[in-house]
C-alpha positions as CSV (number, residue, x, y, z in Angstrom):
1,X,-20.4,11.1,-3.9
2,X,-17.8,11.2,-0.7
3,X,-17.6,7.5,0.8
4,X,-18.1,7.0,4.3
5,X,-15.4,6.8,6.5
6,X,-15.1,4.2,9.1
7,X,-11.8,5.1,10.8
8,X,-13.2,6.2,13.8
9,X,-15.5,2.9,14.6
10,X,-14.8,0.9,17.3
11,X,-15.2,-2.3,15.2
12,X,-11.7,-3.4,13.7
13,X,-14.0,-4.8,10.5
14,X,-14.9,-1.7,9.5
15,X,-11.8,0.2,9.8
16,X,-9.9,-2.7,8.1
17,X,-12.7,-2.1,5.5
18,X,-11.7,2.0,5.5
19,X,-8.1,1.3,4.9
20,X,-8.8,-1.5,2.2
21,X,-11.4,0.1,0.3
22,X,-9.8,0.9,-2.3
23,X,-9.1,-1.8,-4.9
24,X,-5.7,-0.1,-5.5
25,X,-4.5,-1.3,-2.1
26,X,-5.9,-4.4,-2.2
27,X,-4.0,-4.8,-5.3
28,X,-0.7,-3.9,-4.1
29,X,-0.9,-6.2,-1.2
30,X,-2.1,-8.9,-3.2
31,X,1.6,-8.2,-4.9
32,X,3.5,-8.4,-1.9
33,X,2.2,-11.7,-1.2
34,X,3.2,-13.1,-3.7
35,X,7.0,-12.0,-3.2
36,X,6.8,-8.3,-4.9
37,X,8.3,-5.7,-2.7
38,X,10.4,-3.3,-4.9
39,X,8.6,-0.2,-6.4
40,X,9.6,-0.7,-10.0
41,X,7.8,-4.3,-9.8
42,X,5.0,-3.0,-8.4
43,X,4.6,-1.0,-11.6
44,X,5.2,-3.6,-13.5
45,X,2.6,-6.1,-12.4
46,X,-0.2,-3.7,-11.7
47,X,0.2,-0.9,-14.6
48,X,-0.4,1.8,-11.3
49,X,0.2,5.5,-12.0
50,X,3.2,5.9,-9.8
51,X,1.4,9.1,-7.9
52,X,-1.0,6.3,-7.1
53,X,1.3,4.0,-5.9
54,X,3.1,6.2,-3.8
55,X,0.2,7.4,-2.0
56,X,-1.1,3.7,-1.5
57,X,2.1,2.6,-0.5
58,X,2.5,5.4,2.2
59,X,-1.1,4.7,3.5
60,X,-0.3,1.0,3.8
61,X,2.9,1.8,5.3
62,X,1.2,4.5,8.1
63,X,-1.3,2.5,9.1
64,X,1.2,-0.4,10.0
65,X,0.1,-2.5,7.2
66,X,3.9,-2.4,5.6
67,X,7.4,-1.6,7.0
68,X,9.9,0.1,4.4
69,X,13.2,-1.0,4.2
70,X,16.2,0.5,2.4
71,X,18.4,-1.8,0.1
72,X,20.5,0.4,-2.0
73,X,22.1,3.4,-0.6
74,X,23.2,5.1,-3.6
75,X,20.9,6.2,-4.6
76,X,18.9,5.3,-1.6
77,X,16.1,2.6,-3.1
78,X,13.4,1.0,-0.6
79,X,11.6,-2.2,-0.9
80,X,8.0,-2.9,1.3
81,X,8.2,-5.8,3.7
């Protein structure tokens, strides 16, 4: 069954509740509150498939929610703010 989206309301609830609806992101921001914000960590603490992380991280990180921020340059190596 296709969930409802709610990105197009004009109440900010509901399209806090479209970008948040999934417990994965939840989770992940639940992390960066309490001081996670390297990839590897995020791993760590949540057991997330990295595909999954990736593709939570880059949602968060579209819809303003987090700013990446590189802090290695060789290899180049990001943390989420």
């Amino acid at each position: 069954m296709k969930r409802t989206s709610f990105d197009s309301w004009p109440c900010s609830i509901a399209r806090t509740a479209d970008i948040l609806g999934d417990a994965w992101s939840l989770l992940v921001l639940r992390e960066v509150f309490y001081g996670e914000s390297r990839f590897d960590g995020f791993i760590g603490s949540l057991g997330i498939a990295r595909n999954t992380l990736t593709d939570r991280l880059r949602r968060l990180e579209a819809e303003g929610l987090l700013r990446r921020q590189a802090y290695q340059s060789d290899p180049v190596r990001h943390e989420y703010l």
